[in-house]
C-alpha positions as CSV (number, residue, x, y, z in Angstrom):
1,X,14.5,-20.1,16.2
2,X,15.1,-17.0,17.8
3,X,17.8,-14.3,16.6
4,X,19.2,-10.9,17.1
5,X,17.2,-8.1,14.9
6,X,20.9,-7.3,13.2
7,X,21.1,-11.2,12.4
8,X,17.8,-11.5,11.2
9,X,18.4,-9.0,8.5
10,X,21.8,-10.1,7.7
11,X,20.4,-13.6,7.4
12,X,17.3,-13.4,6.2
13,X,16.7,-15.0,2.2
14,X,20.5,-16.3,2.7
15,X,21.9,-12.9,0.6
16,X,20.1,-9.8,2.5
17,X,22.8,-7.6,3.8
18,X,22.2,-5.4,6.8
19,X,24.0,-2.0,6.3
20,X,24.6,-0.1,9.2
21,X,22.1,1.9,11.4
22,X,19.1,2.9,9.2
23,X,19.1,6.4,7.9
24,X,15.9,8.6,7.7
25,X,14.6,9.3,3.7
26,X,14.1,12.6,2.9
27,X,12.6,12.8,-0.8
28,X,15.8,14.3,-3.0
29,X,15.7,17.9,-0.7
30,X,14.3,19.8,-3.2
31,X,12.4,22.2,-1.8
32,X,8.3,22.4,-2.5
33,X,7.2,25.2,-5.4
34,X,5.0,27.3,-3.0
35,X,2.0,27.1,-5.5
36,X,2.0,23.2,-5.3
37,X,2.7,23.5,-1.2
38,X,-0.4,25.5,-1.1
39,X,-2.4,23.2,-3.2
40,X,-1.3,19.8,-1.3
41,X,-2.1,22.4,2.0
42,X,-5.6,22.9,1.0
43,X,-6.1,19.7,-0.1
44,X,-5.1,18.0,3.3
45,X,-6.9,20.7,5.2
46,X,-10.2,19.9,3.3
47,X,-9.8,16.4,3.6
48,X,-8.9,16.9,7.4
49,X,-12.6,18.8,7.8
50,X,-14.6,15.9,5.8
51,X,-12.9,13.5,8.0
52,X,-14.2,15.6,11.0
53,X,-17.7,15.7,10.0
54,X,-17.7,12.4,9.1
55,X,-16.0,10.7,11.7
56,X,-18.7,10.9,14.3
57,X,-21.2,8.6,12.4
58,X,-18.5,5.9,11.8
59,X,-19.5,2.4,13.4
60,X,-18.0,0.4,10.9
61,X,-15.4,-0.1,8.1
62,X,-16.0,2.0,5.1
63,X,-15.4,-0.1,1.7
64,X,-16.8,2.0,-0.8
65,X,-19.4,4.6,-1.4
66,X,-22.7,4.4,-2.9
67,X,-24.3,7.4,-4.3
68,X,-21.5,9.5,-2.7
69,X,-22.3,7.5,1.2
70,X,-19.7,5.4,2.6
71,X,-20.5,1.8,2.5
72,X,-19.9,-0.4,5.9
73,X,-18.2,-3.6,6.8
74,X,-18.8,-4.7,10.1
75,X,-15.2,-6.7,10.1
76,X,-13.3,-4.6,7.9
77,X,-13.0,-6.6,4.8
78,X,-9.4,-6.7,3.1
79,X,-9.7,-2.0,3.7
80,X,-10.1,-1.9,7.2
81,X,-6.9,-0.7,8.1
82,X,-7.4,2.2,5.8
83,X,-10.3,4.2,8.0
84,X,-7.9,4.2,11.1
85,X,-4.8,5.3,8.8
86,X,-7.0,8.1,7.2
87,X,-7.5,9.5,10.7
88,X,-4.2,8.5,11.9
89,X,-2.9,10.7,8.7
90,X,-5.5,13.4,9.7
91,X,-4.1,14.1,13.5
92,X,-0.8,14.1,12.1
93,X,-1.4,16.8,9.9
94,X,-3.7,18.7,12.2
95,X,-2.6,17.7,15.7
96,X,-6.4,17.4,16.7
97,X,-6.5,14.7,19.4
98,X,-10.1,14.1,18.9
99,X,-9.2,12.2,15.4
100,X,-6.3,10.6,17.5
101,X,-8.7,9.0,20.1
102,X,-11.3,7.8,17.1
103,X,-8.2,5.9,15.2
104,X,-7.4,3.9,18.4
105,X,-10.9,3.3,18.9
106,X,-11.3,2.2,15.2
107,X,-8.3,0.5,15.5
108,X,-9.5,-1.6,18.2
109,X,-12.6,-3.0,16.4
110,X,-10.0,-4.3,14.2
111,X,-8.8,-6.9,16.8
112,X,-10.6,-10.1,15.9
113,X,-9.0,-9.9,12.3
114,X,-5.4,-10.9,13.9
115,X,-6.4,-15.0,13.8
116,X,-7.5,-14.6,10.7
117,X,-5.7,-17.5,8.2
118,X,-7.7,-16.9,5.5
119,X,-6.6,-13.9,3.3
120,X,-3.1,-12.4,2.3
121,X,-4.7,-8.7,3.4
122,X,-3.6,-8.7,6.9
123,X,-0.9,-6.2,5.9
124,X,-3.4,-4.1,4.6
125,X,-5.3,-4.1,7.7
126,X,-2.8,-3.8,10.4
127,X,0.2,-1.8,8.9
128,X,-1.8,1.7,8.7
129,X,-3.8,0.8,11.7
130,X,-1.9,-1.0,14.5
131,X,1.6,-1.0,13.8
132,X,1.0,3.0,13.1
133,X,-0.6,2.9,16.7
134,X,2.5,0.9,17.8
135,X,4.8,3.4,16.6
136,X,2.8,6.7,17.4
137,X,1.7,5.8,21.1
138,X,4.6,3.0,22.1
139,X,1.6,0.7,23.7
140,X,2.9,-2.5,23.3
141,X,-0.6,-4.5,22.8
142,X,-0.7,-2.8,19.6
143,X,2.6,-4.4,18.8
144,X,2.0,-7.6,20.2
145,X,-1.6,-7.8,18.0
146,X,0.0,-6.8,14.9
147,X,3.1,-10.0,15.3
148,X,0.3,-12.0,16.0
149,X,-1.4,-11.1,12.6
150,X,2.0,-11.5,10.9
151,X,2.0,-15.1,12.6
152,X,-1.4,-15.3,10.8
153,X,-0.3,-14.2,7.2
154,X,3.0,-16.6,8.1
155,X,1.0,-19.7,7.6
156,X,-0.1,-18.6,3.8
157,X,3.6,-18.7,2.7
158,X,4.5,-22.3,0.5
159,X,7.8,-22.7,0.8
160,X,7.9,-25.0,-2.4
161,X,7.2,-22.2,-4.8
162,X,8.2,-19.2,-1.8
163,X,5.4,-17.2,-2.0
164,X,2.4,-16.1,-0.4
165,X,-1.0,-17.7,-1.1
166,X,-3.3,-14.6,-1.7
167,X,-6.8,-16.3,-1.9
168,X,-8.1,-19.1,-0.5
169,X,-8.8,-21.0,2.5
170,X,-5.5,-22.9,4.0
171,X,-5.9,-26.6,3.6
172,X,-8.2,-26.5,0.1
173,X,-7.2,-26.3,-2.9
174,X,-9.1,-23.2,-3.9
175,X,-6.3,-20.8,-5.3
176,X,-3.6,-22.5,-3.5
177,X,-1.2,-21.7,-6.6
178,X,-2.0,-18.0,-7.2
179,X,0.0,-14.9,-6.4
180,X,-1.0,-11.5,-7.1
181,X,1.1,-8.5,-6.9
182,X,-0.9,-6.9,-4.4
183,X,0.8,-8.8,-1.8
184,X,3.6,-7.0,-1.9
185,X,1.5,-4.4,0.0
186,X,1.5,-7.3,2.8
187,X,5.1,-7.9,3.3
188,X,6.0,-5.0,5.4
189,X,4.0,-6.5,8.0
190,X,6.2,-9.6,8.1
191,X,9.5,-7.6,8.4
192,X,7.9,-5.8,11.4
193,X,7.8,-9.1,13.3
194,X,11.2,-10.3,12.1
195,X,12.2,-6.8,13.7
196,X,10.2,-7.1,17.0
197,X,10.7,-11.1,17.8
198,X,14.0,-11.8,15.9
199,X,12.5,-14.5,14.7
200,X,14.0,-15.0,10.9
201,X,11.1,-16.7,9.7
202,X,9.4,-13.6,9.1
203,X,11.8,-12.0,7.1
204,X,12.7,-15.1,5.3
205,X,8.7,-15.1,3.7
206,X,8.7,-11.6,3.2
207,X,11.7,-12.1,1.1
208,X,11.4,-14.7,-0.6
209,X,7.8,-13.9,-1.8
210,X,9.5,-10.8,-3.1
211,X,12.2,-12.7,-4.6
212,X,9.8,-14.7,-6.5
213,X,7.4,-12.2,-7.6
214,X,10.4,-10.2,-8.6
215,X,11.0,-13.7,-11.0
216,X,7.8,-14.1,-12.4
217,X,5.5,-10.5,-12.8
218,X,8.3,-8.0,-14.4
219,X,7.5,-8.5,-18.1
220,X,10.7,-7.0,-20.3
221,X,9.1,-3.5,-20.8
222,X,8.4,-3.0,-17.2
223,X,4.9,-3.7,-17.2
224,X,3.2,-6.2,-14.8
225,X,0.3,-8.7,-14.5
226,X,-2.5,-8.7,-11.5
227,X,-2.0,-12.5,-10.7
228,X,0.7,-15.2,-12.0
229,X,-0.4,-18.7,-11.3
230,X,2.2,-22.1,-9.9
231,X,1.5,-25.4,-8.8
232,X,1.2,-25.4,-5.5
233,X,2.3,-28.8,-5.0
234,X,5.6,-28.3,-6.8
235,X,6.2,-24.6,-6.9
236,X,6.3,-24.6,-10.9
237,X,5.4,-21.5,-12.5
238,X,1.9,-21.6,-14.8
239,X,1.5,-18.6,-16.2
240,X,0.1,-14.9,-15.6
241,X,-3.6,-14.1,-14.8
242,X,-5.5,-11.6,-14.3
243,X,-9.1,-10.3,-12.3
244,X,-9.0,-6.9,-11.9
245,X,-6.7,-6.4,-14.7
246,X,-7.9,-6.2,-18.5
247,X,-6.3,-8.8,-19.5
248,X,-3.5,-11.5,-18.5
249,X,-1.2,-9.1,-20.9
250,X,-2.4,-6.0,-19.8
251,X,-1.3,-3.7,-17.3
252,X,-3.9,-2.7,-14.4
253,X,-2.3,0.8,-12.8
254,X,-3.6,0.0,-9.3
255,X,-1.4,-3.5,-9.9
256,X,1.7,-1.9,-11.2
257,X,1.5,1.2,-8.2
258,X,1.5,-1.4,-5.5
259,X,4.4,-3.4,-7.2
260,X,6.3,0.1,-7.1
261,X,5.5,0.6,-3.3
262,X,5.8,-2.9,-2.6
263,X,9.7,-3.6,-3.8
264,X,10.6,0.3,-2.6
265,X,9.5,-0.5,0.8
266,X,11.2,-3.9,0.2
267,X,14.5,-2.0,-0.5
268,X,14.5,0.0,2.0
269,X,13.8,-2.8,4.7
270,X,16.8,-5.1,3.5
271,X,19.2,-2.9,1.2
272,X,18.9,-5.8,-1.1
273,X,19.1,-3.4,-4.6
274,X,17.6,-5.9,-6.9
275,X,14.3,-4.8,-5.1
276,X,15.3,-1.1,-5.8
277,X,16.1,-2.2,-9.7
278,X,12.7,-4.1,-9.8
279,X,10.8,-0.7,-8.2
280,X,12.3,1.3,-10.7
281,X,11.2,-1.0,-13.4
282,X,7.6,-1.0,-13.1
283,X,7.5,3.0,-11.9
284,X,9.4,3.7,-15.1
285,X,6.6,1.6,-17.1
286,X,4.0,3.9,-14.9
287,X,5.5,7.2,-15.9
288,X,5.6,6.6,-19.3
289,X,1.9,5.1,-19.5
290,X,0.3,7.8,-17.8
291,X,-1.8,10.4,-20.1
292,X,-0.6,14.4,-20.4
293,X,-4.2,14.4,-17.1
294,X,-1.9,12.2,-14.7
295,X,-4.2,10.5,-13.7
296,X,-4.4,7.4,-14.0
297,X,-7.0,5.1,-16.2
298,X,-8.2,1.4,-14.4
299,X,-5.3,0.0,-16.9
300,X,-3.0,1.1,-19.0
301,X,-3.1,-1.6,-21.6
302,X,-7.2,-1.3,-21.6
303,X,-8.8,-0.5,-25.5
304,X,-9.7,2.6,-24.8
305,X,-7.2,3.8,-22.9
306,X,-6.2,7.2,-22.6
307,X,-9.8,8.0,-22.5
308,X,-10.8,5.0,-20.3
309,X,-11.8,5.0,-16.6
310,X,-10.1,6.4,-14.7
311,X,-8.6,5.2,-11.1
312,X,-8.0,7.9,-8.9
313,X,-6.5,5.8,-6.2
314,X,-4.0,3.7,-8.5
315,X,-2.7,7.4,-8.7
316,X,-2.2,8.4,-5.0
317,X,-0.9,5.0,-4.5
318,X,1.9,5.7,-7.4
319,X,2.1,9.3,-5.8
320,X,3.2,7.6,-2.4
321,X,5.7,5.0,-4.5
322,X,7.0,7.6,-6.8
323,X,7.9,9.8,-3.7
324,X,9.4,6.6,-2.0
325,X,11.4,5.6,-4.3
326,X,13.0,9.3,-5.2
327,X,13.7,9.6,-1.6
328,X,15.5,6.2,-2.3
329,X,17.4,6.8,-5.4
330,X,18.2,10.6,-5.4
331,X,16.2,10.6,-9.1
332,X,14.1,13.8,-9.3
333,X,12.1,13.1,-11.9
334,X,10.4,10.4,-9.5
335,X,9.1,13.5,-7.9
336,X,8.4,15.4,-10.1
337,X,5.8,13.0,-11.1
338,X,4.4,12.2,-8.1
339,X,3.7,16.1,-7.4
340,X,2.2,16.1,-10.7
341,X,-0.6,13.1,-9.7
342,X,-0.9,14.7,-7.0
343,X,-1.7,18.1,-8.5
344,X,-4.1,16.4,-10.5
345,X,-5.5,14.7,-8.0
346,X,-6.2,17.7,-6.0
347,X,-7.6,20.1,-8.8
348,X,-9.8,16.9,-10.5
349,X,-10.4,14.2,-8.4
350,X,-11.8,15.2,-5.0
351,X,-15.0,15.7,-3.8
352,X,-15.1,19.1,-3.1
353,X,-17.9,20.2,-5.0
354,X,-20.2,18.1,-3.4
355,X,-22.1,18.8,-0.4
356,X,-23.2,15.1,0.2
357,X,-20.1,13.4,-0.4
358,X,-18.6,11.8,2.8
359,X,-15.1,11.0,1.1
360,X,-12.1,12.7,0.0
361,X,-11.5,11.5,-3.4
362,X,-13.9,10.5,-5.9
363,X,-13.1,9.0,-9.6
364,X,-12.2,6.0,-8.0
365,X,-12.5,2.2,-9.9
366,X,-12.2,-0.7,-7.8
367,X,-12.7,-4.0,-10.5
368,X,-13.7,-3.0,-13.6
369,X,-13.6,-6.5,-15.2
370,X,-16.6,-7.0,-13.0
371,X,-18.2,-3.8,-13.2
372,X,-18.0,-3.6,-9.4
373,X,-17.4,0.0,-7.9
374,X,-16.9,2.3,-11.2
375,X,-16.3,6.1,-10.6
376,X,-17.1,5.7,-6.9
377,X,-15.0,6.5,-3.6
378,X,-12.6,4.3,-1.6
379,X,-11.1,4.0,1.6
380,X,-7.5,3.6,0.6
381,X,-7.9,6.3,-2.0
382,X,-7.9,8.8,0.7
383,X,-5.6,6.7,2.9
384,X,-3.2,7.1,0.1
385,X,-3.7,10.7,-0.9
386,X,-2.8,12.1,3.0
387,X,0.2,10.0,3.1
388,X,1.8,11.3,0.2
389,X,0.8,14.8,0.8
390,X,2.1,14.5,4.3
391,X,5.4,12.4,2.6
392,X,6.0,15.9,0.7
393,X,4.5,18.7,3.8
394,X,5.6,16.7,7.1
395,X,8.0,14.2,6.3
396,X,9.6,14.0,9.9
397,X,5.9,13.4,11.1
398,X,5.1,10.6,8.9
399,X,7.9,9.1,9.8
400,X,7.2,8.5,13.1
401,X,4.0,6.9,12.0
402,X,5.0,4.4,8.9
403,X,9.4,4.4,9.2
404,X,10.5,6.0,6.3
405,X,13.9,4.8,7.3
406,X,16.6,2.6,4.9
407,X,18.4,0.0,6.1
């Protein structure tokens, strides 16, 4: 069934209401102390200049880094958006048009990844890289590739329990029941195509994975698990879970800053305000876990936090949801928060005292529980870290490249 885009959002979950044109955010007004604009400056001009050294030696997808090196996938993984989005973020903060021609290129190697059925990630790896390119060069075979990987991540959604399966091969029952709240990362991707085709069934996923993980994760205090299980057969909750987390009861920060970007971006796609409630849930549980460093640790509810491991990039990530959802509400506090991480992030957390290093931000943990990537680098740590600093120094810029817009 084909619709207008105006109907689509009207329609789509049976209670989303489309409110006039949509309005450009602008994060509260408040203008940027000058120390802190000079900090997130230098910090995006360094990163800028690692990118540009780096860059040239790329073939691949960078996933990590071992002793300070990127490492490669040769298909991109679940992060392969992330290397074309860091140079994406790079020209628009520069304006070199070397680093614009290397995104598109990188981009391109992403192409065989839009057939792929088999992971929830496809947001991940086509919002930063080809829907950016859609939006920044108006080449329509970059929109046309990125509907067709929103046709892909279509086919995961059950409509019996109305969510996304996140692991798994279709047609087994290997995780067929399991959500996980980083797939509200993924959803943005899906109300992209319901934009571009009119076609509601996009939008009706998107929401009403939303609509259920809004249900199930939010635990009274705020606070979130990594992974809630149903039967898939019925739709019937199980219980939370957890991988990356420390627990099914804990609270992993990387978890709990995607579920704040998530239902922000959510929000401001379908002016549905129990997304905006929801976002300001979990960032409120955030704010008030984070130590007097602000930055971070891999989870909040881990033993040892404060003094635990720390995850750089759950922080830019909050940064970039924090600045969101201010931008969203009008609270201030939201940013003031975020320009804290991000402060911290800048004076603590990136790699500028190395000469080997070929990232931006170090301090990184990608799954503790498995002891898998501990104080290393990651792709979407820097990918993260750009936006938000170019969410605060050139809003109108990013913009163009992500739609900061509200329905």
């Amino acid at each position: 069934m084909r619709m207008s885009r105006r109907a689509v959002l009207a329609t789509a979950g049976g209670a989303v209401a489309y409110a006039a044109a949509p309005q450009s955010a602008q994060a509260c007004d408040d203008p940027v102390p000058a120390a802190t604009g000079q900090e997130l400056r230098a910090a995006a001009d360094y990163a800028v200049e690692k990118v540009r050294s780096v860059a040239p030696g790329v073939s691949a997808f960078p996933v990590g880094t071992r002793f300070e090196k990127w490492v490669y996938s040769q298909n991109g993984d679940w992060v392969g958006g992330f290397w074309p989005g860091v140079l994406w973020m790079s020209w628009l903060h520069s304006g070199d048009d070397t680093l614009r021609a290397l995104a598109l290129d990188s981009a391109a190697r992403l192409a065989p990844r839009r057939h792929d059925t088999g992971t929830h990630d496809l947001g991940f790896l086509f919002t930063p890289s080809w829907v950016t390119a859609w939006r920044l060069t108006g080449d329509t075979s970059w929109r046309d590739g990125a509907v067709q990987a929103a046709r892909s991540l279509l086919q995961r959604y059950n409509p019996r329990g109305r969510y996304l399966r996140a692991w798994g091969a279709l047609g087994t029952p290997d995780n067929a029941g399991r959500m996980i709240i980083d797939t509200m990362m993924n959803l943005d991707l899906l109300v992209f195509a319901a934009r571009e085709t009119g076609e509601s069934a996009f939008l009706d996923a998107a929401v009403g994975h939303a609509r259920t993980t809004r249900r199930l994760f939010p635990r009274p205090d705020g606070s979130i698990p990594h992974v809630y299980d149903l039967d898939p057969a019925t739709g019937t909750p199980i219980g939370p879970n957890t991988v990356q987390g420390y627990s099914p009861t804990s609270a992993w920060a990387r978890g709990q800053a995607w579920g704040v970007y998530g239902f922000t971006t959510m929000y401001r796609r379908t002016g549905d305000h129990e997304f905006l409630d929801t976002a300001r849930r979990l960032a409120d549980y955030a704010v008030q876990a984070l130590g007097a460093d602000h930055v971070p640790v891999w989870d909040y509810r881990a033993p040892q936090q404060p003094y635990d491991i720390k995850d750089a990039s759950a922080g830019a990530v909050t940064a970039c949801g924090l600045l969101d959802l201010a931008a969203a509400t009008g609270h201030r506090p939201y940013r003031a928060t975020a320009l804290r991480i991000l402060g911290a992030l800048c004076r603590t957390c990136l790699t500028t005292r190395s000469a080997r290093a070929e990232a931006v931000v170090a301090r990184c943990t990608r799954n503790r529980p498995a002891e898998d990537g501990i104080e290393i680098s990651l792709p979407y740590a820097d990918y993260y870290l750009l936006e938000a600093i170019l969410r605060v120094l050139h809003p109108r810029e990013l913009d163009r490249a992500i739609d900061l817009s509200t329905v």
